[in-house]
C-alpha positions in Angstrom: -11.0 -96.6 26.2 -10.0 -95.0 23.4 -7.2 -92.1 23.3 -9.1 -88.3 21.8 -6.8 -86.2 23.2 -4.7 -84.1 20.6 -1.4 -85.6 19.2 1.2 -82.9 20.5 3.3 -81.5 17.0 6.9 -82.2 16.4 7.7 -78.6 17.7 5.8 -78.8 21.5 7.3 -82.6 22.1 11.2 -81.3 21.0 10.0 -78.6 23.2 9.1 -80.8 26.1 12.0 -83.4 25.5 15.0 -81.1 25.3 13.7 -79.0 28.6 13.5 -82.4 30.7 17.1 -83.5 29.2 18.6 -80.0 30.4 16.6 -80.2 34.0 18.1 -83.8 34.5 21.4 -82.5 33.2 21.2 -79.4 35.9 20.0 -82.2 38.2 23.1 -84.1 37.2 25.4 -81.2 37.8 23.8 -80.5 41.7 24.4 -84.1 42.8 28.2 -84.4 41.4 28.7 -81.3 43.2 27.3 -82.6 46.3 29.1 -86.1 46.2 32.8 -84.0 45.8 31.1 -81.7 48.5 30.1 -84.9 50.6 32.3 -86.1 53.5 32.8 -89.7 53.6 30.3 -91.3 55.9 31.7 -93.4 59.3 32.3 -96.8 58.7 29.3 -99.0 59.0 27.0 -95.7 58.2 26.6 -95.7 54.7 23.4 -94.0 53.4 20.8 -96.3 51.4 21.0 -93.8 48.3 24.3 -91.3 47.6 24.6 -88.0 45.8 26.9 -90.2 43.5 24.2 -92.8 42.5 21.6 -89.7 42.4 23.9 -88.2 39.6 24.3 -91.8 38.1 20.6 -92.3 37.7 20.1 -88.0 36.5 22.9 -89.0 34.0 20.9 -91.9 32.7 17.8 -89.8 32.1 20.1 -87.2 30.1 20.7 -90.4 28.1 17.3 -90.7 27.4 16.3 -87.8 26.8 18.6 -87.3 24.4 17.6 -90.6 22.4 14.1 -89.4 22.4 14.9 -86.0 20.8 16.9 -88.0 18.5 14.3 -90.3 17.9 11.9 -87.4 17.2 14.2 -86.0 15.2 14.8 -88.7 12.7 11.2 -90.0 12.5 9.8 -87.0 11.6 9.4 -86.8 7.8 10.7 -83.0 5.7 7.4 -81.2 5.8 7.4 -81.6 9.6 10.8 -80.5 10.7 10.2 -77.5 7.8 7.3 -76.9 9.7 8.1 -77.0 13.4 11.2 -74.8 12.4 8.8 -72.2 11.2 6.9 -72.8 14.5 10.3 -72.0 16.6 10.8 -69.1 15.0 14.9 -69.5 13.9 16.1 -67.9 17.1 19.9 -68.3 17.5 20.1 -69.8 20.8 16.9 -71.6 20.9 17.8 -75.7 21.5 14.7 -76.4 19.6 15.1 -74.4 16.5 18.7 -75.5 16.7 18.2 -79.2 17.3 15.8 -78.9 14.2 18.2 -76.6 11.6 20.9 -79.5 12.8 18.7 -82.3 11.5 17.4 -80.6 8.3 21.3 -79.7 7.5 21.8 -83.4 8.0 19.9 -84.2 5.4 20.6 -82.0 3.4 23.8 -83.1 3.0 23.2 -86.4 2.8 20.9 -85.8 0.2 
């Protein structure tokens, strides 16, 4: 079956990338607090799954978030980081409009 649903733009998948990289980053932060929180468990009682593995696995998923707005970011050709940047309107403060102003800097001076 084929695929017709609309291709999302550059702008909505940054958009959509960087908020699940800072909710698994949050998520992170929670389950480090709660393994230094933790009491050790009694011998012979360990749980299956820990906070610590929980922030293992949340750290792993910042990981790849990260790669995939980096991977966005680098695939995308001028005219669509130009374009998306427009879209985000240039706020200071906004981690799209900032992870997109980063890039086109980059290549600027690279140019």
């Amino acid at each position: 079956m084929e695929n017709i649903a609309p291709q999302l733009d550059l702008f909505t998948r940054l958009e959509i990338a960087i908020e699940e990289r800072n909710e698994a980053a949050e998520a992170f932060d929670v389950f480090k607090q709660d393994a230094v929180m933790a009491h050790a468990p009694a011998a012979g009682a360990e749980p299956a799954v820990t906070s610590e593995d929980a922030a293992d696995a949340a750290a792993g998923e910042v990981d790849d978030f990260n790669a995939e707005v980096n991977a966005l970011l680098q695939g995308a050709t001028d005219a669509e980081l130009a374009g998306a940047y427009d879209q985000s309107g240039g706020e200071v403060g906004n981690p799209v409009a900032e992870a997109l102003l980063g890039e086109i800097k980059r290549r600027e001076g690279r140019a």
